[in-house]
C-alpha positions in Angstrom: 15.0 0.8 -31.7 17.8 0.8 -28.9 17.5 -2.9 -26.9 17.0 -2.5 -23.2 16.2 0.9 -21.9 12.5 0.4 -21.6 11.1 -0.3 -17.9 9.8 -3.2 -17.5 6.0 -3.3 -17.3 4.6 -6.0 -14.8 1.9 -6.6 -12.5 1.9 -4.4 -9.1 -0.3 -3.9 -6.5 -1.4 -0.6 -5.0 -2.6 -0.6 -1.7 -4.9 2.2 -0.6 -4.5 3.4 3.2 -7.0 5.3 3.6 -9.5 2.1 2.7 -8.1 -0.7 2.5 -8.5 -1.9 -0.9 -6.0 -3.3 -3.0 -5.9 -2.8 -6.9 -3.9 -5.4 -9.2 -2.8 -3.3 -11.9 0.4 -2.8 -14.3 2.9 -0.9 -13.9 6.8 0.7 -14.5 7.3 1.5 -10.8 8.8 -1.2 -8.4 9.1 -2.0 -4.8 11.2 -3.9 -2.9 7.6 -4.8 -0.5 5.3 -7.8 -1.6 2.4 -9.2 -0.9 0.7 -12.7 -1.9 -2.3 -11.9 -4.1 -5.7 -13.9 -4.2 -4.3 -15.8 -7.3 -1.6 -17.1 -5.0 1.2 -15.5 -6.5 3.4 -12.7 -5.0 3.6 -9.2 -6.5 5.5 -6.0 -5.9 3.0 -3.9 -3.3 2.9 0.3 -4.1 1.2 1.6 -0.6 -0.6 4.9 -2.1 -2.3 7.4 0.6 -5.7 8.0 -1.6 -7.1 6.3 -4.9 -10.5 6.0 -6.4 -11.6 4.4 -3.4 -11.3 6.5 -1.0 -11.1 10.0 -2.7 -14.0 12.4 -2.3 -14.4 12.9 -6.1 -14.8 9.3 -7.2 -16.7 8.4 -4.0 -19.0 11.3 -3.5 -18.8 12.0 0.1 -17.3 14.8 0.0 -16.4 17.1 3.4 -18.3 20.3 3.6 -16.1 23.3 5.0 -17.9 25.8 7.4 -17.4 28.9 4.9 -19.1 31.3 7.3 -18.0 30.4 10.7 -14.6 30.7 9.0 -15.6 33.9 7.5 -17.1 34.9 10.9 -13.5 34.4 13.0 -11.4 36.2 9.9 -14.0 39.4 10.7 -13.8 38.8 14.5 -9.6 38.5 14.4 -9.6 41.9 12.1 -12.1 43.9 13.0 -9.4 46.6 14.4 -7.4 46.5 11.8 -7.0 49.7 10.2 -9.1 51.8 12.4 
């Protein structure tokens, strides 16, 4: 096997903005960002927009669309058409 062309896999943080929560995981990706952990030592931070945290699936709060009212304006905007 061919000497260094693996990544390097180390310990990362990712840093969910939608709650808050930080993971300590590992991982390939880097980042030039840090952040001390609560083990006192600094790791590379990954800021991610949604995890298991905060996404509807995992959490189970999931938004509820208003189908008909929706429905209701498409109807209302083409009632004309083709007449």
């Amino acid at each position: 096997m061919k000497t260094d062309i693996h990544p390097k896999y180390e310990a990362v943080v990712f840093r969910d903005l939608a709650s808050g929560k930080s993971f300590l995981t590992r991982s390939t990706v880097g980042s030039a960002k840090t952040v001390e952990w609560e083990d006192g030592n600094t790791y590379p931070v990954i800021d991610v927009e949604i995890s298991s945290e905060s996404h509807p699936f995992y959490t189970g709060k999931q938004r509820i669309m208003d189908s008909a009212g929706r429905v209701e304006k498409f109807n209302q905007r083409f009632k004309n058409f083709g007449k």
